[in-house]
N, C-alpha and C positions, 0 to 999 in steps of 0.2 A: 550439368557435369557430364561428362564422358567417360563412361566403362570402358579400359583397354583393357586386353591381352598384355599382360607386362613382358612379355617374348616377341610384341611388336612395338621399337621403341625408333621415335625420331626427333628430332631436335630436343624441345627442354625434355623431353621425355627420361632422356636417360639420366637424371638428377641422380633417382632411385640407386643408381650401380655405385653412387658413392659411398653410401652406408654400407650397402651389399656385400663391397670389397673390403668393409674393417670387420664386419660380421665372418666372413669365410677367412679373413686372417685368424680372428680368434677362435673360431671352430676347428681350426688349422692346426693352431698351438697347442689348445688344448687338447683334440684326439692324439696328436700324435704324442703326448708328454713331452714336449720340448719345453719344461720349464728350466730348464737350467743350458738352454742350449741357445750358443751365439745365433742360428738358424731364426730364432723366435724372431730378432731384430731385423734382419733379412724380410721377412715375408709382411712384419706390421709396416715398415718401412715403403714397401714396394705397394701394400694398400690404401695405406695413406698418401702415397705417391700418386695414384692413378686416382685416386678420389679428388687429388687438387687438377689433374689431369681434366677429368669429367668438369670441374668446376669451371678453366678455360672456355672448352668446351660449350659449356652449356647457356655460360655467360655471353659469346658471339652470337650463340643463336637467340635466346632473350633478347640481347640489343633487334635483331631482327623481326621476333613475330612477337614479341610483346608478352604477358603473364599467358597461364596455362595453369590447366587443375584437370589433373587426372584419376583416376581410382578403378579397384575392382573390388569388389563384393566379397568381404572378410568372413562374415558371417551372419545369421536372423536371427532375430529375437521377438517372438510374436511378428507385426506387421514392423519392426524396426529393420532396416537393415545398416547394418555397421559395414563402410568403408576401410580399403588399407588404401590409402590414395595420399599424393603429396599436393602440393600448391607450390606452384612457383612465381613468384613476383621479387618487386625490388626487395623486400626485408630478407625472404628465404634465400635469394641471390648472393648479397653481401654476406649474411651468417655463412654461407655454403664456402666463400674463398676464404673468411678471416677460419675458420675452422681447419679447414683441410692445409692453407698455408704454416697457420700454428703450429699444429700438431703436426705436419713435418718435421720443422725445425727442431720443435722440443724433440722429436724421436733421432733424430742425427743428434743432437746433443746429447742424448741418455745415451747415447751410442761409449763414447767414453767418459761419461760421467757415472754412469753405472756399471761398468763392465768387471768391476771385484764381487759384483753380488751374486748369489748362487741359486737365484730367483730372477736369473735376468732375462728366461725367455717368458715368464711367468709373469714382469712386471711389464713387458711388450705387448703381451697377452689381452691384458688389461688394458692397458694404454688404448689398444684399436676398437676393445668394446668400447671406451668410453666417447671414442672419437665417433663411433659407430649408432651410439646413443644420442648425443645431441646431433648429430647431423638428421635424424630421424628425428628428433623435437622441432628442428626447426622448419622442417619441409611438410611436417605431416600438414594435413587439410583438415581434418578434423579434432577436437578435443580427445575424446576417446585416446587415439593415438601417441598423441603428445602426452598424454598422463603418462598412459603405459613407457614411451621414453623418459619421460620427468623422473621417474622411479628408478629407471635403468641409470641413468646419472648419478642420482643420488647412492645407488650400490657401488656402482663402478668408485666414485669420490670415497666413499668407505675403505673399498677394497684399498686405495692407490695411498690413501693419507695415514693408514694402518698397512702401509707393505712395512715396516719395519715391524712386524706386531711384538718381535721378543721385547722391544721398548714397552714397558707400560706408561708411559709419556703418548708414543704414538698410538698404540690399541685403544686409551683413553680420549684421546683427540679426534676419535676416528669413528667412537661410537657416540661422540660428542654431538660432532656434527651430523651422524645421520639420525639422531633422536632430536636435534633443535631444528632441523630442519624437515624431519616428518608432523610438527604441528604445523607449518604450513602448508604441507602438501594435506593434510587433513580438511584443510578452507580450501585448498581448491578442488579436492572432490567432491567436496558438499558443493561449492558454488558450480560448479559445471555438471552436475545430479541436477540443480534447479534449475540450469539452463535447459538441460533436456525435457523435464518435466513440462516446459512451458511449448518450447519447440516442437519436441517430437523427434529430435536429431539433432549427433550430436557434429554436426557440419559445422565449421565454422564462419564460413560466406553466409551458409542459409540464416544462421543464427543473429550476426550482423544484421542480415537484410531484413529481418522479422522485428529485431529491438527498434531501430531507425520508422520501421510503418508503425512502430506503435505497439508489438505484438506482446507487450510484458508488461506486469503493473509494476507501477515506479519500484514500489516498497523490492518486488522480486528481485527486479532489477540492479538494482542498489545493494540488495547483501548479496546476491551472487559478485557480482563485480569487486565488492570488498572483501569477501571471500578468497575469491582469486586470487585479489591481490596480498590476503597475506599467504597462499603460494608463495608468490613473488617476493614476498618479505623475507619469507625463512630460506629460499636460494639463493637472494641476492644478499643475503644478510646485511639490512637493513637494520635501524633500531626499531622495537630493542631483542630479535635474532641475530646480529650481528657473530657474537659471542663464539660461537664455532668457528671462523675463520682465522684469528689471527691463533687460533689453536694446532689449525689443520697444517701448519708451518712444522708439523712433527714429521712430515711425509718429506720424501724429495725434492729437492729444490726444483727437479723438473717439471713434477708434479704440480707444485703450487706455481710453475708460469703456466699452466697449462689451465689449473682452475680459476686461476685470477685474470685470466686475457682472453680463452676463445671459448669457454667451456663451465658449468658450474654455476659460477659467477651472473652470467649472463644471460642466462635463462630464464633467471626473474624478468630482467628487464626487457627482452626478446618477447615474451607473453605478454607485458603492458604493452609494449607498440602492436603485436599482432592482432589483438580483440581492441586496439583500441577506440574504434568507434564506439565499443560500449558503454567505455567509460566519457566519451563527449555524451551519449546519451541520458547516463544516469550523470550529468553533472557536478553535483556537489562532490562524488567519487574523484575527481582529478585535484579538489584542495585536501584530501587524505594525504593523496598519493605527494601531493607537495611539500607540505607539512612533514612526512615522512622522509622524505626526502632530502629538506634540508635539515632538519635534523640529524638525520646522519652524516650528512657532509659534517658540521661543525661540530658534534662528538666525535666522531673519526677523526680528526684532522684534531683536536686538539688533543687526544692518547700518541696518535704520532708524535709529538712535538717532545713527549717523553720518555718515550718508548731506547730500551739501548740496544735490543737486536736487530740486528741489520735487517731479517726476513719480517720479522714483526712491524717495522719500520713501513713495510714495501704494504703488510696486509693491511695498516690499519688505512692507507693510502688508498687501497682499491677501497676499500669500504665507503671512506670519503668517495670517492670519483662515483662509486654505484648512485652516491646519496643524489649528485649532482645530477645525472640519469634520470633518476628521477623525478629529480625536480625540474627538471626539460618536460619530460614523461605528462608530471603536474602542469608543468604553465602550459598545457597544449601543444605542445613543439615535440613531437616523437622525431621527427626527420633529425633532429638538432640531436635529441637523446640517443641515438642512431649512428650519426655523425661522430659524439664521443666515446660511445662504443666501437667505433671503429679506431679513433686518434688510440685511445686508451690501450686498446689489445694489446699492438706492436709498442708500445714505450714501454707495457710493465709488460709483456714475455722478455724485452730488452734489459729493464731494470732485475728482474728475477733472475734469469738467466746470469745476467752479471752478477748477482751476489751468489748464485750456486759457484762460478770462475772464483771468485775472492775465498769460499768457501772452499773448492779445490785445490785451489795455489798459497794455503795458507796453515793450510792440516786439519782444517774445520772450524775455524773461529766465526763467529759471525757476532758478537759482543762490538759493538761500535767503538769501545772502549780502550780493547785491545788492537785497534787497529791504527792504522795512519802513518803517511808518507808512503804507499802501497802504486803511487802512479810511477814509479820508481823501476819499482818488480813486474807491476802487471800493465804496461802501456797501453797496449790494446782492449783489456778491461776496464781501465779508469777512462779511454776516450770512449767506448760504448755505455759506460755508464753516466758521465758527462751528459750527452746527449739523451738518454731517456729519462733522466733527473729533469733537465732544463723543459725537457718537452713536457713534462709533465704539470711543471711549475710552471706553461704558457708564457716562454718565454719567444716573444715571434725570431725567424719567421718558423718555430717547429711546428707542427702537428698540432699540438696542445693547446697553443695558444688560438688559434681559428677556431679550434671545436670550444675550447670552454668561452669565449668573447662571444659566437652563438648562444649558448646556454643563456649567456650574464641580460641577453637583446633580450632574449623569450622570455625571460621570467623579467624581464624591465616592463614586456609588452604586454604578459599574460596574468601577473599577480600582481600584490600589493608592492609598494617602493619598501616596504620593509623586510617584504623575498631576498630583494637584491642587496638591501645593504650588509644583511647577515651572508649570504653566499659570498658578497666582497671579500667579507672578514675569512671565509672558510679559504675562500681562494688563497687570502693572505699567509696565512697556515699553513697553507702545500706547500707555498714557494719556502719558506723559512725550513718547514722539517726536511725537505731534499737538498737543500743547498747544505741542510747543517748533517747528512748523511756524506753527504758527498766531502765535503770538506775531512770530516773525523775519520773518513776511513782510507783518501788518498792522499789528501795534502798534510802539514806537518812533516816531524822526522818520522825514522822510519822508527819502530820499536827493535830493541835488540832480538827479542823473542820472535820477530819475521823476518830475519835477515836471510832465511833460507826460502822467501814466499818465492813465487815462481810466476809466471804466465802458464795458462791454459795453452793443452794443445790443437791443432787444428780444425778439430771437431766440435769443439766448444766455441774458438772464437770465431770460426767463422758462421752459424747463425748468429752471434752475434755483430756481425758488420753486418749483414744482410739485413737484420731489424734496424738496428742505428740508421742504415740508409733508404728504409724506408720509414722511418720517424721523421727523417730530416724535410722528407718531400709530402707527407701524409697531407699538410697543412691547403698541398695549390691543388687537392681535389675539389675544393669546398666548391668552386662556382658549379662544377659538376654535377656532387653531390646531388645539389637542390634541384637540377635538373631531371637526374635519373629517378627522383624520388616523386618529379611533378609538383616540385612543394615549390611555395612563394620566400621569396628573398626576403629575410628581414630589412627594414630600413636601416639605414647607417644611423646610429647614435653616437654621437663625437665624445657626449657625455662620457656615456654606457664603457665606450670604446677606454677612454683616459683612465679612467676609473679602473678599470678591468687590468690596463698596463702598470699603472700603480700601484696595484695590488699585488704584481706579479715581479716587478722588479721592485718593489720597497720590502719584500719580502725576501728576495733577493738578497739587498743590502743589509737590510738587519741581523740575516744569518750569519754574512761573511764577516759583518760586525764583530758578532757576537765569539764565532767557532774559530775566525780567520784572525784576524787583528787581535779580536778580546779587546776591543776597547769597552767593552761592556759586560759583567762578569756573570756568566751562564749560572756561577752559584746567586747573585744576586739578585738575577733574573727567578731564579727558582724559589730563593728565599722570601722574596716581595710577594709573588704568589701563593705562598706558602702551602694551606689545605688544598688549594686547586690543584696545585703541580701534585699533592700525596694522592687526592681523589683521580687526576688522569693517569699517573702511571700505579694504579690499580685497578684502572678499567673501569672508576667511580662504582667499585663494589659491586656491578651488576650480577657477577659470578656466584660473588657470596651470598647476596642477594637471591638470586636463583635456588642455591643448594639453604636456604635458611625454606624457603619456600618449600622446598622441596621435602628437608629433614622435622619440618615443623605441620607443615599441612598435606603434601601427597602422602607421604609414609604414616601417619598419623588414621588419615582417610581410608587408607591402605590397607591398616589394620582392622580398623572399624566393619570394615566390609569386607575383611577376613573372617572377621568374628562372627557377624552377622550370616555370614556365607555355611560357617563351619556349623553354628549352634543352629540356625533356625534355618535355611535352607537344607543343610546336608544332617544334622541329626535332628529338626524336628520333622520335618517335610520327606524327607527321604527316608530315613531309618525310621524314623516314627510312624510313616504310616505300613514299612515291613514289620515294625514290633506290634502294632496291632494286631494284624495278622496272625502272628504267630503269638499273641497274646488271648486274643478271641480262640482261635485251635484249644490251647492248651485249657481253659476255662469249658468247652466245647467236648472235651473229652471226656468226663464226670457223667457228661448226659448219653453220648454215642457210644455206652458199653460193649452194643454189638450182642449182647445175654436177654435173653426171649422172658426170663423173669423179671429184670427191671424195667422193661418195656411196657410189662403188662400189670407191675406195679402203677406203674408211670401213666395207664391208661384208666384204672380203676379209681386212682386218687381224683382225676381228671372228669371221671362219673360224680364223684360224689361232690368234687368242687361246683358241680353243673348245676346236681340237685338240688343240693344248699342253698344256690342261689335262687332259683327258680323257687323254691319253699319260702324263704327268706322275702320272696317278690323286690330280690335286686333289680329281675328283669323279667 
């Protein structure tokens, strides 16, 4: 590793000035009190700007001299010394443009999607910390580092999903999420505690390079790395932490394209690719991470399928898609997992974004229910929404459909056939719950009660052409992709391939069946199912489940070791051993008269108890 001066910077070097410049926006905003000032947008704007700037930038120069790790000397700790240093390679590369691009857009959009609130430079503020914080997660080079952002994210998602806090809906959702997602951040500071312990540093190349020679016993190895990853569990909300997410839909709708596309969300799954050599090492660790994986695809995707708000609709979708992540993650195909974090971002900041537009141009509805024949009023919203629906349902040639047809290869290539025929089925899922959003909220009549809905204005829709158009092309990176990544081409499965189209268009047509035609009756569809449809749209109880755990055994424990704290810690151990004390004094006083007669009483009794005995031949 190389020690720079961060005051001498050239080619990847200057990464660093990306975070720098959302950090000194928010430093910005908030010394000077511009929370309620249009300025605030102004300056997070122009930070976020030059951070995607630097990203350009730094990406010519990576194409030229290849990765790079640099650092300077943060601080000692005995013979340890801690780094502030990033890395740069393919994974920190892609994070650094899907980030800074993102978060652009979303902040032109809040531009006039927020501009009645009185907390508008204050929710700008925030915005450039949080952009500020993952970009620094995902460049750091060491553990150490990336915790310390892990944290910063997970505050900043607090701050952003609680900016309504007079809502006790959103305050609720807000401490939701950062208490379900601080037990995982609890496994992965234990797990990267044992990483160091073993190592001696908490670098994350040297760490790699020490597991791969051998330098850790399986057992260590293995629950650090599971550790970790439920980290990864509780930020990518995984099952069963999923639970805070489709909550966190209390915050702004910009908000939630920002944590379900470049930021939040991703984090989880950004950590599994980055150490993931550790997990090919400790082995059995990538059929966890699979198993978790598709599990959450197909419990996420089947709450979608009943869910009737439109935002809820969009979360329970990333959730599925993270599971999918995963299970790339799982079957050994991180590049693949990579790859749909990339498709993903741009269709649901596109999808999100469009429903904040539906949301704006309708007075706030977002009830799937209340909505429909909306392509009418809002043209430009139902064709960008269109498009991030289909891309997302992998419908070719979008984006969606190349990244998840990889996934469907690597888990055909790397797991059991019964990986893939359950991920078939989750696949089938997505495509049914988007076509059956997309249908219920533009197509039909219009309802009398939207006759005044409107299109967005300029500010709104046009991030949204700009992600639609790059949804539509996302897909002819792929041969790329695999290139810039050095990874090996899956082999073409014609199978894999049919299979993966059929899933995606027969899900398709079942929706349009079902939503479009109605040749097939949604309530009978629901009634056949009966308890299934009652357990998904209640989230199969896991809430009440949670808070029964909660009201019956933490609180319960709670007390217990209240009690024990209060009686025998604090009055028998603390007060009890001062009331001795002052119980010995008081008994102690009868005899230290301080009067030269009882003293010498007190000496003469003490003769004859002497004598006595000696006469007596006691002694």
């Amino acid at each position: 590793m190389m020690l720079l001066d961060f005051t001498v910077m050239e080619g990847v070097q200057v990464a660093w000035l990306a975070p720098a410049a959302c950090i000194l926006a928010f430093v910005l905003i908030v010394s000077l009190r511009m929370f309620d000032s249009k300025i605030g947008s102004v300056i997070s704007i122009v930070a976020i700007a030059s951070g995607f700037a630097i990203f350009l930038y730094v990406f010519g120069q990576f194409n030229e001299s290849g990765p790079a790790e640099f650092a300077r000397e943060w601080f000692t700790i005995g013979s340890t010394k801690i780094t502030l240093g990033m890395a740069i390679d393919q994974l920190s590369v892609v994070m650094l443009g899907v980030i800074t691009f993102v978060a652009l857009l979303v902040q032109i959009y809040s531009v006039s999607y927020m501009e009645e609130e009185s907390r508008f430079g204050w929710y700008f503020g925030v915005h450039s910390l949080f952009a500020a914080s993952m970009l620094i997660l995902v460049l750091a080079n060491n553990l150490l580092l990336l915790y310390v952002a892990w944290e910063l994210v997970g505050l900043c998602s607090y701050l952003l999903i609680g900016f309504w806090y007079e809502k006790r809906s959103a305050s609720e959702a807000a401490k939701k999420a950062f208490i379900t997602t601080r037990i995982g951040d609890v496994g992965l500071l234990i797990g990267i505690i044992l990483l160091y312990r073993t190592a001696g540093t908490f670098d994350t190349s040297t760490i790699i390079h020490i597991a791969q020679e051998g330098g850790f016993a399986d057992s260590t190895l293995m629950a650090a790395v599971l550790l970790i990853f439920l980290g990864a569990m509780g930020k990518s909300a995984q099952f069963p932490l999923h639970v805070w997410l489709p909550d966190a839909m209390e915050g702004p709708t910009p908000v939630s394209a920002l944590i379900h596309a470049a930021t939040m969300v991703v984090a989880g799954i950004y950590l599994v690719a980055r150490i993931f050599p550790l997990f090919e090492v400790a082995d059995p660790s990538l059929t966890v991470v699979a198993v978790v994986g598709l599990s959450t695809a197909v419990i996420a995707a089947s709450i979608a399928l009943v869910m009737t708000d439109l935002k809820k609709i969009l979360a329970y979708s990333t959730v599925s898609h993270l599971g999918f992540m995963m299970l790339a993650l799982g079957s050994g195909a991180y590049v693949v997992a990579m790859f749909h974090l990339f498709t993903h971002a741009f269709a649901k900041a596109l999808l999100f974004l469009s429903a904040g537009s539906v949301d704006h141009g309708t007075g706030g509805k977002r009830d799937i229910r209340q909505l429909g024949g909306l392509r009418k009023k809002m043209p430009i919203t139902f064709v960008t929404f269109s498009i991030g629906a289909l891309a997302l349902a992998g419908v070719p040639p979008l984006g969606g459909f190349f990244s998840k047809d990889e996934i469907m290869m690597a888990v055909m290539d790397g797991r059991h056939p019964v990986f893939f025929l359950i991920a078939i089925i989750a696949a089938f899922m997505s495509s049914v719950y988007m076509i059956r959003a997309l249908i219920l909220v533009f197509f039909g009549d219009l309802k009398p009660e939207n006759q005044e809905a409107h299109e967005s204005p300029a500010l709104i829709t046009a991030p949204l052409l700009i992600l639609a158009g790059i949804s539509l092309v996302a897909g002819l990176v792929l041969s790329g992709w695999q290139d810039f990544f050095n990874a090996k081409h899956h082999d073409i499965n014609f199978l894999v391939l049919a299979l993966s189209l059929l899933a995606s268009l027969g899900g398709l047509f079942l929706g349009w069946a079902i939503y479009s035609k109605e040749w097939i009756s949604s309530r009978d569809v629901a009634a056949k199912f009966g308890d299934l449809e009652k357990y998904a749209s209640n989230g199969y109880y896991l809430d009440v489940g949670y808070q029964w755990c909660i009201d019956r055994i933490v609180l319960v424990v709670a007390r217990i070791v209240s009690l024990f704290d209060r009686i025998v810690v604090n009055d028998v151990a603390v007060n009890g051993t001062g009331y001795s004390v002052f119980l010995s004094g008081f008994k102690l006083r009868y005899v230290e008269t301080g009067k030269v007669y009882n003293y010498a009483l007190a000496m003469v009794v003490g003769i004859l108890v002497v004598g006595l005995t000696i006469y007596w031949g006691l002694i």
